[in-house]
VMD Tcl script that draws the C-alpha trace (Angstrom):
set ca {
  {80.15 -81.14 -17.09}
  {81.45 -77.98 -15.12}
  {79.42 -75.95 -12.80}
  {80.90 -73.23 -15.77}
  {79.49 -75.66 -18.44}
  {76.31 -76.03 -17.10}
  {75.40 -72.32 -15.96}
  {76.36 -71.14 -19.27}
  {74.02 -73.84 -21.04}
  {71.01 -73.18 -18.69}
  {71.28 -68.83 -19.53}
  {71.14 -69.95 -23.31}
  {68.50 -72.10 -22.63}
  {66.61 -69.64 -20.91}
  {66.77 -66.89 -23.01}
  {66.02 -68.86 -26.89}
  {62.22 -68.46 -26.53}
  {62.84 -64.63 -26.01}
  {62.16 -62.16 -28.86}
  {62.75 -58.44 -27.59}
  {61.82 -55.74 -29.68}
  {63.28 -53.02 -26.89}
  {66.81 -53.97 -26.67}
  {68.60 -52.17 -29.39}
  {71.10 -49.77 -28.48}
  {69.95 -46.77 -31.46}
  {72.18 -43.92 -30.14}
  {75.32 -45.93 -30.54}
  {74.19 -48.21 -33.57}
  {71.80 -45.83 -35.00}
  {68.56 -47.21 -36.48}
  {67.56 -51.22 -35.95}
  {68.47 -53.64 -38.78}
  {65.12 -55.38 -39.86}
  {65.27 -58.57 -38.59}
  {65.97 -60.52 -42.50}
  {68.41 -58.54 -43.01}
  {70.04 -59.65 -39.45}
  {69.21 -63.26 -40.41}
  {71.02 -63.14 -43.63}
  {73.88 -61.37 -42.21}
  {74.33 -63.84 -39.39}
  {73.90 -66.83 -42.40}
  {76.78 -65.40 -44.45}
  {78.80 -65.28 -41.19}
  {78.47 -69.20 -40.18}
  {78.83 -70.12 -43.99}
  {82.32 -67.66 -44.47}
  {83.20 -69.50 -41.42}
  {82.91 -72.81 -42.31}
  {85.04 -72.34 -45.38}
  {88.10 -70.81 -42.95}
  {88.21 -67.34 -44.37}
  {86.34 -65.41 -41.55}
  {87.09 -65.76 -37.38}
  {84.58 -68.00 -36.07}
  {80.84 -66.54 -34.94}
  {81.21 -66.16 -31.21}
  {79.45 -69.11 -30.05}
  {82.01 -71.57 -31.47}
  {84.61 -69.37 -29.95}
  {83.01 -69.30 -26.72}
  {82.51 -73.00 -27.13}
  {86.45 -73.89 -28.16}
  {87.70 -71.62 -25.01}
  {85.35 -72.94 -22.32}
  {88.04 -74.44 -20.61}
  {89.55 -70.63 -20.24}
  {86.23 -69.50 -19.60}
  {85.93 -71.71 -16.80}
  {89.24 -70.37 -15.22}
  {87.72 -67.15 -15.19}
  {84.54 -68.14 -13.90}
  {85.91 -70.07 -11.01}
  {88.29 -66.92 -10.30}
  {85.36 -64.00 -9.92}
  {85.57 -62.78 -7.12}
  {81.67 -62.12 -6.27}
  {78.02 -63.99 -7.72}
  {77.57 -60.65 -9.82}
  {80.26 -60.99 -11.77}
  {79.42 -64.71 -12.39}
  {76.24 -63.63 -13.38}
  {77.53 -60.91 -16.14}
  {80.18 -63.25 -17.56}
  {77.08 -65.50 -18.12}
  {74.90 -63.23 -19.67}
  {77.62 -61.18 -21.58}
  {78.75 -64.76 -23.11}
  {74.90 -65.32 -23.67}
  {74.41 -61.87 -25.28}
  {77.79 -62.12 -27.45}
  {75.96 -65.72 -28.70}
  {72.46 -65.27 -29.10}
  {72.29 -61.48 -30.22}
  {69.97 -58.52 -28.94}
  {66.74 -60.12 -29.70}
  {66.75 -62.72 -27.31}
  {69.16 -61.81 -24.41}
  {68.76 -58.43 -22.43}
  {71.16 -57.66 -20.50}
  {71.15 -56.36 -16.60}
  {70.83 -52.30 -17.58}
  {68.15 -52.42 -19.76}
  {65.47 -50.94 -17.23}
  {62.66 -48.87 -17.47}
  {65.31 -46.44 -15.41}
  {67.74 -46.08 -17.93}
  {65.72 -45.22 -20.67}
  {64.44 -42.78 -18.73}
  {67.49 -40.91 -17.60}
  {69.18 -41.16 -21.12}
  {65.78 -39.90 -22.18}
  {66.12 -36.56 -19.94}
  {70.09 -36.04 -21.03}
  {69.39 -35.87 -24.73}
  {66.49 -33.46 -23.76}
  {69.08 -31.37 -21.86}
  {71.60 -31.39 -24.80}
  {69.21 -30.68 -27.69}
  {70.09 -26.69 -27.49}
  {73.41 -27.37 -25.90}
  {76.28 -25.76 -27.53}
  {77.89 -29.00 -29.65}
  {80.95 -30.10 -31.56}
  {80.30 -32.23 -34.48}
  {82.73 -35.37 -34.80}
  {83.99 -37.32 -37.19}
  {82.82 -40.53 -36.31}
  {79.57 -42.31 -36.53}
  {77.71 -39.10 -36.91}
  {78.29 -38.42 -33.65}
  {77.88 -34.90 -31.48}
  {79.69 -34.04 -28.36}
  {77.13 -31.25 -26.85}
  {78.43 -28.92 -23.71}
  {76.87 -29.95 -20.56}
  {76.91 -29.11 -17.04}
  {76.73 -31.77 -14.23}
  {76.26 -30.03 -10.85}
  {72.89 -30.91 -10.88}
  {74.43 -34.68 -10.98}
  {76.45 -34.54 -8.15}
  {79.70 -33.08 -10.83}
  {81.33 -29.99 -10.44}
  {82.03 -30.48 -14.33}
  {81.13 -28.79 -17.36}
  {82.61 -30.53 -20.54}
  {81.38 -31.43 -24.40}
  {80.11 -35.18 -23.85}
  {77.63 -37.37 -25.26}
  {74.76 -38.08 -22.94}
  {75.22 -42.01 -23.55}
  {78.78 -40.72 -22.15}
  {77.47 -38.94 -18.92}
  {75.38 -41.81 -18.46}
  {78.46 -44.38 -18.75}
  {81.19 -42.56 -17.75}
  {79.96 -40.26 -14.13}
  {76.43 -41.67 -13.80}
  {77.18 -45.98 -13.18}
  {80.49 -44.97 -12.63}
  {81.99 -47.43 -15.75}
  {85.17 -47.36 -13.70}
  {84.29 -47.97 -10.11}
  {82.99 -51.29 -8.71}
  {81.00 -52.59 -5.61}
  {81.94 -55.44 -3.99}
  {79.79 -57.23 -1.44}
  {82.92 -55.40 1.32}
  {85.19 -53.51 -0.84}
  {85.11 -51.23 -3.39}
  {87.74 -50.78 -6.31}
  {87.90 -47.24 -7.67}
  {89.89 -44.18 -7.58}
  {90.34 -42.48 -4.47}
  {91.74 -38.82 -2.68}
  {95.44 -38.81 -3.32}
  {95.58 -41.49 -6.00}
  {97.95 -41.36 -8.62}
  {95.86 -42.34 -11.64}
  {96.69 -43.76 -15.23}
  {94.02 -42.96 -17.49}
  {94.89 -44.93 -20.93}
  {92.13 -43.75 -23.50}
  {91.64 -41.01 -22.84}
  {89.72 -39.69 -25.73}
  {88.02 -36.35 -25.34}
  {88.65 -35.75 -21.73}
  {85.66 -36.82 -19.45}
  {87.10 -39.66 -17.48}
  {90.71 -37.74 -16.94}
  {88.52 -34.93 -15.33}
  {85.85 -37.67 -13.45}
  {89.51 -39.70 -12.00}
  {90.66 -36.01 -11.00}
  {87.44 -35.44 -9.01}
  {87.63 -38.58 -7.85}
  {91.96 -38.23 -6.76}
  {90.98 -34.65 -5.53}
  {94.05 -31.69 -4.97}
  {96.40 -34.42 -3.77}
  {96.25 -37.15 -6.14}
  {96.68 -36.38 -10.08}
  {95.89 -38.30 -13.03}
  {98.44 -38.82 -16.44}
  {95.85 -39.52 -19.29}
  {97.27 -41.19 -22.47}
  {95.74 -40.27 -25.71}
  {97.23 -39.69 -28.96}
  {94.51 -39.13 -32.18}
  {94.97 -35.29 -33.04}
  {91.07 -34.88 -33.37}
  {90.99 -36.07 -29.95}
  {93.21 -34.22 -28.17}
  {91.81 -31.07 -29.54}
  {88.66 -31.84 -27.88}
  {90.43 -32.93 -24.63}
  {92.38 -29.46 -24.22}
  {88.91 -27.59 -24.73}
  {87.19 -29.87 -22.01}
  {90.27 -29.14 -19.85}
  {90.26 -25.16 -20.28}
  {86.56 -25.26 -19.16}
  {87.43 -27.26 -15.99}
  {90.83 -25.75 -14.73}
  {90.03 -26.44 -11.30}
  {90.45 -30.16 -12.37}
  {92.93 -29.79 -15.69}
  {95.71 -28.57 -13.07}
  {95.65 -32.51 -11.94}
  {95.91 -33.94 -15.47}
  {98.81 -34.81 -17.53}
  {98.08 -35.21 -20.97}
  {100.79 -38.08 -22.93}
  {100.51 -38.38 -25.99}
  {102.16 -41.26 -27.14}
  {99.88 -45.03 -27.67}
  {100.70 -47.60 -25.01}
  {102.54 -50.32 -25.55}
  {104.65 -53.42 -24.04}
  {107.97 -51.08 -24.75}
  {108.55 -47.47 -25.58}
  {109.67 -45.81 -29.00}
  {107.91 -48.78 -31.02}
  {106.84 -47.08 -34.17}
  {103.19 -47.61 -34.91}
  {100.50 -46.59 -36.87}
  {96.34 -45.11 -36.07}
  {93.80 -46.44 -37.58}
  {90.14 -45.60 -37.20}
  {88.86 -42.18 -35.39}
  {87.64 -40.78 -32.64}
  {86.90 -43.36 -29.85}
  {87.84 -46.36 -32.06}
  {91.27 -44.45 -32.86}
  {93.99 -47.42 -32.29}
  {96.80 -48.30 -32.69}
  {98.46 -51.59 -35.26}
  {102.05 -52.28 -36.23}
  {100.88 -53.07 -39.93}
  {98.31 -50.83 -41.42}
  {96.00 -51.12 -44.32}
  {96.06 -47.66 -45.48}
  {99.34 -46.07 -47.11}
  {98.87 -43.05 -45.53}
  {98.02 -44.18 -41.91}
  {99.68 -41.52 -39.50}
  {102.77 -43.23 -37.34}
  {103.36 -42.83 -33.87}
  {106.05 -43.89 -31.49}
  {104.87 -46.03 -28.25}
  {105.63 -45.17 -24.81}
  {104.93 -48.06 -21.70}
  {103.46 -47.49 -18.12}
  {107.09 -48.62 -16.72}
  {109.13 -45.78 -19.00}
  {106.38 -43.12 -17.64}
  {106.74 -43.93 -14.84}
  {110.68 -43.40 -14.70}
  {110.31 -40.34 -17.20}
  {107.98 -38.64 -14.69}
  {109.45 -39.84 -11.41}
  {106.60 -40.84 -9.79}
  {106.70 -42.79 -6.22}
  {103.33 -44.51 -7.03}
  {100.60 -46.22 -9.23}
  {97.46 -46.91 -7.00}
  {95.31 -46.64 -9.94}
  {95.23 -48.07 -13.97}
  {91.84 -47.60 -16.09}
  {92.71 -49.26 -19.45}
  {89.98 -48.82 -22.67}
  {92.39 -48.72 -25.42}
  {90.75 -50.38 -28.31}
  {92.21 -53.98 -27.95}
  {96.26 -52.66 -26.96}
  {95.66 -53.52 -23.51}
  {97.39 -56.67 -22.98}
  {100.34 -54.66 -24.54}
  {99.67 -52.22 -22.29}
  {99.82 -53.91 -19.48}
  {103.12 -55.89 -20.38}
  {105.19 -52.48 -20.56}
  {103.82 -51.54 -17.10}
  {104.88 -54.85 -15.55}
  {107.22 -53.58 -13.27}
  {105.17 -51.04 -12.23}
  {102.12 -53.11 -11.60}
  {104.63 -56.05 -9.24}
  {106.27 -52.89 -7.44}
  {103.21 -50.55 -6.50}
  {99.98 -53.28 -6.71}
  {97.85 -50.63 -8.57}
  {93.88 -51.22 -8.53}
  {92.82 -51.99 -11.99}
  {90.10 -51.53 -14.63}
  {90.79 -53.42 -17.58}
  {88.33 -53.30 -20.36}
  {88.41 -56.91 -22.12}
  {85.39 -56.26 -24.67}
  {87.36 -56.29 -27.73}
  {88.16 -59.44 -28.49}
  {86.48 -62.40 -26.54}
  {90.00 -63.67 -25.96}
  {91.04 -60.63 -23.62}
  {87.94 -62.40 -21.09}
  {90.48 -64.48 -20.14}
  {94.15 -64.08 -21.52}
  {94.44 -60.40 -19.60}
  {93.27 -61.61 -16.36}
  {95.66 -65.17 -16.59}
  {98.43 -62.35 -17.46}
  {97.81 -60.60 -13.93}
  {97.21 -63.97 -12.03}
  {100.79 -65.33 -13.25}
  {102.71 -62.36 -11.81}
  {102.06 -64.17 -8.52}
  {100.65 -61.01 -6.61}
  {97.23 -62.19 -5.34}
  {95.21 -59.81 -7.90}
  {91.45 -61.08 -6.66}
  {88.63 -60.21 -10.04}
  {85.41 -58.62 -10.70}
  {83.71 -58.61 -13.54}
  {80.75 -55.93 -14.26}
  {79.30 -54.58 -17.80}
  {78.26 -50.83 -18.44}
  {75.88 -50.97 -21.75}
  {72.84 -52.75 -23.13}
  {75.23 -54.19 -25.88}
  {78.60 -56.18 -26.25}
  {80.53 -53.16 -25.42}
  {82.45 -51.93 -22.43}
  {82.85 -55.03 -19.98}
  {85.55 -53.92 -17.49}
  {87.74 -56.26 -15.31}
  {88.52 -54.85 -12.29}
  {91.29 -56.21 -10.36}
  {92.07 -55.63 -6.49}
  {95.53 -57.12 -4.84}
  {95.65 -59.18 -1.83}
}
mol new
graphics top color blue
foreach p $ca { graphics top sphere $p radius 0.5 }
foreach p [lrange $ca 0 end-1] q [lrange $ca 1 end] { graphics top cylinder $p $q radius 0.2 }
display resetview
């Protein structure tokens, strides 16, 4: 058995006897399921499976693919991210009731406690997704020259733990004064105007977004932060491995993405664009910086910015939390173009979502 193997085996061990009743993310899932109904839901699940007609529960997946697991595990650069991977994969096996995962503190219900307090008479924009607000917020008092329309879950995420930066025990990967930055996702705004603090006047940031709902809310967030929005370059074309692809969106607001075969007749189409095309449309003499959350297109992404990524060795933050395969099929991607990419792993929620691979060259 693996060192992998048996790690992974140990942190399910560990956590079956658990039964948390304060581990349920409400402001992104809204009210807890009772626990029957979870029971039943997770029965119909493992009996759809068994008959082939639904993709497996994610324990048998994580159980088939522990070879590729194991490749991952053994590449991680630092014990933290060996540790998240573990309890992630326990998490994505065992459910909210018995794992809790490593931000679930006293602090952080406290501080996302005090942000909805400051947004409850905040100006807000209501959004078609979820049920979801965006309320207008200034962050001076947190360190931000920035006033934008945000979720507080968001400030907590996005500028607070800093989803897209990440300390290593000597190093740390993030976006720095002067960088050039590709920001794919980049929804309503708030991490094209965070990488633009972070690049400062020298460095600018080209922010790829392309739902209509989304980008109205971007260019508002923009006009109230022009000391920032003179930085960013909004694209509006999907990512993909090559440019002029026609697809089509499906799903809104932050779950807007992108499929070459959609279910609904009427689904909106959009032509692709890649990070190597950009990057020859806009001349630009670097890429020191990718930050990929693009609803399961990243491995796309990242094919049509191949050149880009061999010639210029960008840093990289690769979200791989929508599908369990992207754990380990986008980091083997970057590993085989032979360039010394070293990984981190680290996980920004108190659910499944947002676990970003960062990736550093040699």
């Amino acid at each position: 058995m693996t060192n992998f193997s048996t790690a992974l085996r140990q942190t399910l061990e560990d956590c079956k006897s658990n039964d948390f009743t304060d581990n349920w993310d409400y402001r992104r899932f809204g009210p807890c399921p009772s626990r029957a109904s979870q029971y039943l839901k997770l029965a119909v699940k493992h009996v759809i499976a068994a008959f082939g007609m639904y993709g497996k529960p994610q324990g048998a997946q994580i159980r088939v693919n522990e070879a590729n697991l194991e490749w991952l595990y053994e590449r991680l650069f630092d014990e933290e991210s060996k540790e998240i991977l573990l309890k992630v994969l326990a998490y994505r096996t065992l459910g909210h009731r018995k794992v809790k995962l490593p931000l679930n503190t006293a602090s952080y219900w406290s501080k996302l406690a005090e942000l909805d307090k400051r947004a409850t008479d905040a100006e807000s924009i209501e959004l078609d997704f979820n049920g979801w607000r965006l309320n207008r917020l200034n962050l001076e008092a947190e360190g931000y020259p920035i006033e934008l329309f945000i979720r507080p879950a968001g400030v907590f995420t996005q500028l607070l733990i800093q989803q897209y930066r990440c300390q290593l025990p000597h190093e740390i990967i993030e976006a720095s004064p002067g960088d050039v930055v590709i920001d794919a996702g980049g929804c309503y705004g708030d991490t094209a105007l965070y990488f633009s603090y972070k690049a400062g006047q020298n460095g600018s940031v080209y922010s790829i977004e392309f739902m209509p709902s989304n980008i109205k809310v971007f260019k508002k967030n923009m006009a109230l932060n022009k000391h920032l929005a003179s930085n960013i370059h909004l694209i509006d074309s999907p990512l993909w491995s090559s440019s002029g692809d026609k697809l089509f969106i499906e799903g809104t607001g932050p779950a807007a993405r992108v499929t070459p075969r959609p279910k609904l007749a009427s689904a909106e189409k959009v032509h692709t664009i890649s990070i190597d095309d950009l990057t020859q449309e806009k001349k630009l003499q670097k890429i020191d910086f990718i930050k990929m959350d693009i609803e399961g297109a990243e491995l796309n992404a990242l094919k049509g910015a191949q050149e880009s990524i061999v010639h210029y060795r960008p840093k990289l933050a690769i979200s791989v939390y929508h599908n369990l395969h992207d754990f380990w099929s986008i980091p083997q991607w970057i590993d085989g173009l032979g360039l010394g990419y070293r990984f981190a792993l680290r996980h920004f929620t108190i659910h499944a979502e947002e676990t970003v691979l960062f990736a550093v060259a040699n």
